[in-house]
C-alpha positions in Angstrom: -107.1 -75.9 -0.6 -103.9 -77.4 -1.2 -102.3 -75.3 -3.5 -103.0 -72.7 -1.2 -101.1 -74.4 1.5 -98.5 -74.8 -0.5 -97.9 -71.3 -1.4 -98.1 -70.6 2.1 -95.4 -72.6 3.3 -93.5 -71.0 0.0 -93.6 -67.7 1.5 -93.0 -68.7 4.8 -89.5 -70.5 3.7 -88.9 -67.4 1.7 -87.2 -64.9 4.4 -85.5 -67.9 6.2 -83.2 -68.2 3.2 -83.1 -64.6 2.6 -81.8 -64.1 6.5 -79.4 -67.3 6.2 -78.2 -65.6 3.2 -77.4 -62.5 4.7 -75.5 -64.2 7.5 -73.4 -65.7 5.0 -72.5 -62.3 3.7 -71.1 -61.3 6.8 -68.9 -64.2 6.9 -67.4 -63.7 3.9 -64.3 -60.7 4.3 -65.3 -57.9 1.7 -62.4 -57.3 -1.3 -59.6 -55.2 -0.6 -60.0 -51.2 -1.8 -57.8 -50.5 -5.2 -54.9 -48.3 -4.5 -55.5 -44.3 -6.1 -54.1 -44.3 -9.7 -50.7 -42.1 -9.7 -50.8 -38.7 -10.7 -49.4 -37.7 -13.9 -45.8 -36.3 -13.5 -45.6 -32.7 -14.3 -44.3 -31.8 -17.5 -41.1 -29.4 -17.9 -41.6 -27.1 -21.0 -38.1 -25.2 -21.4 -38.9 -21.6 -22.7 -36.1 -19.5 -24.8 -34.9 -16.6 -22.9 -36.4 -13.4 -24.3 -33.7 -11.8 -26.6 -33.3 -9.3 -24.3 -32.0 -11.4 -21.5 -29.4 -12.9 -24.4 -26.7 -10.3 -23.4 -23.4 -10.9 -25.3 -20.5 -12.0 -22.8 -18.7 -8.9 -22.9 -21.8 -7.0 -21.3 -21.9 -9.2 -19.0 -19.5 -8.3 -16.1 -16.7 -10.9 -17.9 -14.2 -7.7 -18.6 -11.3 -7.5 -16.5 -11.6 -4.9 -13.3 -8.8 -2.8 -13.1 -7.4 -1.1 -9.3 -4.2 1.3 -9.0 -3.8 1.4 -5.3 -0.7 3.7 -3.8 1.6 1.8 -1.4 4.0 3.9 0.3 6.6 7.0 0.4 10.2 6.9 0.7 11.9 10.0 1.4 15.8 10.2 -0.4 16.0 13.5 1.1 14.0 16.8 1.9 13.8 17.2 -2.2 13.2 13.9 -3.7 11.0 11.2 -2.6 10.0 7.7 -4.6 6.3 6.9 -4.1 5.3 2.8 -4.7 2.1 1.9 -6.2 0.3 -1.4 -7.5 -1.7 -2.2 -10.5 -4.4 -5.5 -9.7 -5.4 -7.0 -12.9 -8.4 -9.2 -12.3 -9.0 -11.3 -15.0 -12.4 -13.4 -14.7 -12.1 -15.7 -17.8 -10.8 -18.9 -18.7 -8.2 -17.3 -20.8 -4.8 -15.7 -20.1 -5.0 -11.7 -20.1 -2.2 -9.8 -21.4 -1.5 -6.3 -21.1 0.8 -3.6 -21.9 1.7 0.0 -20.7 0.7 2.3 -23.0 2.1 5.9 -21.5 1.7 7.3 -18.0 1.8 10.8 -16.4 2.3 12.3 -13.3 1.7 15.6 -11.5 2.5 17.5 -8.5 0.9 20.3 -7.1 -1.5 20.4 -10.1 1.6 21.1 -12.4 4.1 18.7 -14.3 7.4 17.6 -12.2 10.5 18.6 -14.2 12.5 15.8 -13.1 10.2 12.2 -12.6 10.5 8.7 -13.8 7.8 5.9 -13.9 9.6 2.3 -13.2 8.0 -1.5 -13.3 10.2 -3.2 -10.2 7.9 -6.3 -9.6 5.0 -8.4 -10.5 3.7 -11.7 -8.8 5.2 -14.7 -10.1 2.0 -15.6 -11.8 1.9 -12.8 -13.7 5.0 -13.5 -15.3 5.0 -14.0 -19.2 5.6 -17.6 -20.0 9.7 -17.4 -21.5 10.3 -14.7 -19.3 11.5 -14.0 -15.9 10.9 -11.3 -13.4 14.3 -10.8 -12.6 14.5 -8.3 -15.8 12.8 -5.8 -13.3 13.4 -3.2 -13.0 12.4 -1.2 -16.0 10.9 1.9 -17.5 7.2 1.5 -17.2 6.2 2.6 -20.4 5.8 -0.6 -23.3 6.1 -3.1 -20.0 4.3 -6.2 -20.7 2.9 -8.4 -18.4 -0.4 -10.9 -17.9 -3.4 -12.7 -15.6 -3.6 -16.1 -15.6 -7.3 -17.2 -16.0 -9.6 -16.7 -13.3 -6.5 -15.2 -11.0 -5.0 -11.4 -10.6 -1.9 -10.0 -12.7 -0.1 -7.6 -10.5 2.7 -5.2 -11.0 4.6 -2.7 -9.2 5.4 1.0 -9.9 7.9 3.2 -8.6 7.7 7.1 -8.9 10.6 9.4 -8.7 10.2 12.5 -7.8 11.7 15.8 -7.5 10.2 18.2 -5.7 10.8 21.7 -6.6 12.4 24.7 -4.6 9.3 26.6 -3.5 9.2 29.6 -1.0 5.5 29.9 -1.0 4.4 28.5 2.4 2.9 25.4 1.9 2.8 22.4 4.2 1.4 19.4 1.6 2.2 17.8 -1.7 -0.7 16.3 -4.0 1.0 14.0 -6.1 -1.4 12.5 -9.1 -0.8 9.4 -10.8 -2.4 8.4 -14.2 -1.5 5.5 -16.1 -2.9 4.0 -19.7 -3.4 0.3 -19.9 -3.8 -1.6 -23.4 -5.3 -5.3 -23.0 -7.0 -7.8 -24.9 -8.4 -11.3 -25.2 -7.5 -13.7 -27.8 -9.4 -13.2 -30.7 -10.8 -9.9 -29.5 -9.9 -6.1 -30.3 -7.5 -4.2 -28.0 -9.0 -1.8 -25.5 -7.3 0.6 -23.6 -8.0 1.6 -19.6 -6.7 4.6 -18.2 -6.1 4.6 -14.1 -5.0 6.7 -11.4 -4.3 7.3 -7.6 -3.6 10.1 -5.8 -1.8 11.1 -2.6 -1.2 13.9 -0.6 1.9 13.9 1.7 3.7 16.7 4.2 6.6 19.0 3.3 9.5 18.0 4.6 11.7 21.1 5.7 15.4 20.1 6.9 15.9 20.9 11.0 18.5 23.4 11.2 21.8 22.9 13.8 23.6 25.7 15.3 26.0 25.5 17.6 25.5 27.5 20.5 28.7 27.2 22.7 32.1 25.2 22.9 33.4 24.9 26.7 37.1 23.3 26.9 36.7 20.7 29.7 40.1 19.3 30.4 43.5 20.2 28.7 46.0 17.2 28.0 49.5 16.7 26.6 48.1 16.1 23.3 44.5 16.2 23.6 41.6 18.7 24.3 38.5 17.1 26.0 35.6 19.5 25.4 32.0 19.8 25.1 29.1 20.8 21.9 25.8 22.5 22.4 24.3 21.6 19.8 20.2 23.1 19.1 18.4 21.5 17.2 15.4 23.7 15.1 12.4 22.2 13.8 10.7 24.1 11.0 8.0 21.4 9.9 4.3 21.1 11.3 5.0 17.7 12.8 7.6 16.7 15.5 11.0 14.8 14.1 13.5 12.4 15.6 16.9 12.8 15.1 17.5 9.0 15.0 21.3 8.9 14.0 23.9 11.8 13.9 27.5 11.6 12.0 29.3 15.0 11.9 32.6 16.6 11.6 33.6 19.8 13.5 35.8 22.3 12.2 37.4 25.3 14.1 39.0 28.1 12.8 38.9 26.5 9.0 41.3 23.1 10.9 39.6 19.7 11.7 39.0 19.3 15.2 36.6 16.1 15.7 34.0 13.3 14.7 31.5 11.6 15.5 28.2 9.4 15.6 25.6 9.6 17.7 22.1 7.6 18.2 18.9 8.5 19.4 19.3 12.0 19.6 16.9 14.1 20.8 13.1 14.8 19.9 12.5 18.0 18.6 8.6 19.2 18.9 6.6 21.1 15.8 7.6 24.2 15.1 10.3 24.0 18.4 13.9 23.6 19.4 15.5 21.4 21.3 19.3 20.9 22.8 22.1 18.0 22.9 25.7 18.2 24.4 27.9 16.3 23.0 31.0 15.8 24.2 34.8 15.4 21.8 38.6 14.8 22.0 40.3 16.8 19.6 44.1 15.9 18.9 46.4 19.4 18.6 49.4 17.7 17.2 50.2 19.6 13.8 48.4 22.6 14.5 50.5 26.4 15.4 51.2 26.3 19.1 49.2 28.8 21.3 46.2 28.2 18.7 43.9 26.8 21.7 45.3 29.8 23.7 44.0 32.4 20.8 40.8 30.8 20.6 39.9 30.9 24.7 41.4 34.2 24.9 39.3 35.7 22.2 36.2 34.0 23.6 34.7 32.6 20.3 35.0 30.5 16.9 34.6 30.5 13.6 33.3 26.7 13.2 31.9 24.8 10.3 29.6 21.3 11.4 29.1 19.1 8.9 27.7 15.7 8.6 24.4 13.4 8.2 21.5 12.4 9.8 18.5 10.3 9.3 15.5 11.8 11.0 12.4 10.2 12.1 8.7 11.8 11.5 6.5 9.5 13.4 4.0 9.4 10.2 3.1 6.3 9.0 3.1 7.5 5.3 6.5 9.5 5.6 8.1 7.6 8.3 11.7 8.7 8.3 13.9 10.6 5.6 18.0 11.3 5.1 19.5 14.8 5.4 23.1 15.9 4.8 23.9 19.0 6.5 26.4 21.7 6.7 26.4 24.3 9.3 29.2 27.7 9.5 28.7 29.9 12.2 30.8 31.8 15.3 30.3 30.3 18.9 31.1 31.2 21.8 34.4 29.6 23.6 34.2 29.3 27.4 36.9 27.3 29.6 
């Protein structure tokens, strides 16, 4: 019976050591987790462009861009007029552009001018050739050199002379067409040629005619003769002018009588008329006695008024123009 009682105390020991064992465990902190391993990095695979996509530098935008862009109109008189243009050179690469006027053309009305004449008169400073100087302009156009500095804009300066023809045909416009040819190249590369052009369409001018419609003696001196001018004023053109300055000579009866200058005429409307007095001494020494008398006792005179006037148009493109004028007529003499 012994043994048995000895197992039995064997088993009964058992799960005491098994529980003090547990208790233990749960005294004991448990081992900290292991961080996640790093993902692999990615890894960059660099693919050749397709050939297609391999386009060659001068399809690719790098040529230079080209703009002739009209400026202004200046009016010499009613029959010639010099129109101002400006070539812009963009160059987009790291290498200086230089260019050359080949030829140009121009045309008016859809026919060739008789009389013309292209001329270079400037170019930005930057655009200047090294060893030259822009000073040298003015100059025919044609076989003009000039350049862009890399990654900027060449530009230079046209002037076009023009005379307009003497044309009955009743017309109130010009078209006035530009072209010009433009040789350029890169260093190492062949020559290529660019042809521009601009076009502008600007008024007739028509000359306002004078006439003198009556001469009134308003005081008789010793030596001098105080009188008065009405001067009219006709506009023939489609727009309204200003006669901004007047200087005229006045001759009666084939003799000097007077001068003068005036400012800020008159306005004369479209198609209209319009009056200005203007009032003169006239000195009688050296003239035949009793020539006044002849003239107020026949009542009129042969007179001949003669001078220059710059005359305003109120359009931006055409804003003013010179005239020389000369006027014979008979008015009427009152005292």
């Amino acid at each position: 019976m012994k043994p048995m009682n000895t197992l039995r105390q064997k088993l009964t020991i058992l799960p005491g050591i098994l529980l003090l064992g547990l208790c233990a465990a749960c005294k004991t902190p448990a081992p900290a987790a292991l961080p996640p391993e790093p993902e692999p990095a990615p890894v960059l695979v660099l693919t050749p462009a397709p050939v297609s996509e391999q386009v060659p530098l001068k399809e690719r935008g790098d040529d230079p861009q080209f703009n002739l862009v009209f400026d202004r109109i200046e009016a010499k008189s009613v029959d010639r007029v010099s129109l101002f243009y400006t070539l812009e050179a963009e160059n987009p690469r790291a290498a200086v552009l230089p260019m050359e006027v080949r030829s140009w053309q121009a045309a008016l009305n859809g026919t060739h001018p008789e009389i013309s004449a292209l001329t270079a008169i400037s170019q930005s400073v930057s655009a200047v050739p090294a060893g030259k100087s822009a000073a040298a302009l003015p100059r025919p156009a044609r076989g003009t050199h000039f350049e862009a500095p890399p990654h900027d804009t060449g530009i230079l300066g046209f002037r076009l002379d023009l005379e307009l023809p003497v044309n009955t045909k009743n017309f109130d416009e010009y078209s006035a067409d530009l072209q010009v040819a433009i040789r350029w190249e890169y260093e190492g590369d062949t020559h290529f040629d660019t042809d521009l052009s601009a076009a502008v369409v600007f008024p007739r001018i028509r000359e306002p005619e004078f006439t003198i419609t009556a001469i009134a003696i308003s005081q008789a001196e010793l030596i001098n003769i105080r009188f008065r001018v009405d001067l009219r004023v006709d506009n023939p053109n489609f727009f309204p002018v200003d006669l901004s300055s007047l200087g005229y000579e006045l001759y009666g009866t084939g003799r000097f009588w007077a001068e003068g200058k005036e400012q800020d005429i008159l306005e004369v409307p479209a198609y209209g008329s319009a009056e200005r007095r203007l009032l003169l001494v006239t000195n009688f020494i050296g003239m035949p006695r009793g020539l006044l008398d002849q003239v107020v006792a026949n009542g009129q005179v042969p007179y001949r008024f003669t001078g220059k006037a710059l005359v305003s148009t109120g359009i931006p493109l055409l804003p003013e123009f010179h005239m020389d004028f000369s006027r014979s007529g008979v008015s009427v003499v009152v005292r």
